[in-house]
Structure formats: structure tokens, C-alpha cells
C-alpha positions, 0 to 999 in steps of 0.5 A: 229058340232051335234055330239059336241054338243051331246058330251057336252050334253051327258058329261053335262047330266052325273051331273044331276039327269036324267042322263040315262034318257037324254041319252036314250032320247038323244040316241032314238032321233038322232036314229029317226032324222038321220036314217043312223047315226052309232053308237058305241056299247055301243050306240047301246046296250041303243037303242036296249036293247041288253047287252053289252055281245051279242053286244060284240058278234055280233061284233066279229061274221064272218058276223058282221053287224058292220064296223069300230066299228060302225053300223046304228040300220036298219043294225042291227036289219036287222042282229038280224032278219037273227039270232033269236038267239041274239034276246031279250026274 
């Protein structure tokens, strides 16, 4: 039921002039509310100001933190905190 609920939201917001930022907000509030929720990587890279290139690369990586396309932001940025390397300047 949520996640229809977003989706219409998140498709609904695309018209709007505060597109990206309902979505941003969308995004950081259900990271907030469901700590354990999974989200994709284009969902992740809005969270977690990663671009979408090292996403797509920590994705593919051997020790990914990544499970079945999907991933909590605590698995990730327990992941990013093992390999400095993929961390934002």
C-alpha cells in the first residue's frame, strides 16, 4: 500500500515545478521513517550524493552490499566506510 502510494507520488511529482525536490524529500523521509527499507540504486545515488557511475560500480564490486538490485543506506554506507575510495570528496 506505501510503496503505491509513493509510486503515484513520485509519478505525480514528475509535473510539478518542485519535482526533484518532492522527491528528494520523498526519498530522505521514507530513508528516515523505515531504516531497513531497500532502495534501488538510482534511489540510493539521490540519498547518498554518489553518482550513478560509482553506484553502478559498487554494484558490480565482489563483496557488493547490494542484494537483489536493492540495498538499506546503513548497508551502504557501512560498505562505503570499509572502502574510502567510493567516498564523496
Amino acid at each position: 500500500m506505501i510503496r503505491e502510494i509513493f509510486r503515484h507520488w513520485i509519478e505525480s511529482a514528475g509535473n510539478g515545478p518542485f519535482s526533484a525536490t518532492t522527491t528528494i524529500a520523498a526519498l530522505l523521509f521514507l530513508a528516515a521513517k523505515f531504516p531497513h527499507r531497500q532502495f534501488n540504486s538510482a534511489e540510493l545515488s539521490v540519498l547518498s550524493g554518489i553518482g550513478r557511475t560509482a553506484m553502478s560500480q559498487i554494484k558490480n564490486a565482489s563483496d557488493t552490499p547490494f542484494s537483489l538490485g536493492k540495498c538499506t543506506l546503513q548497508r551502504l554506507d557501512g560498505w562505503l566506510a570499509k572502502h574510502p575510495g567510493f567516498k564523496q570528496q
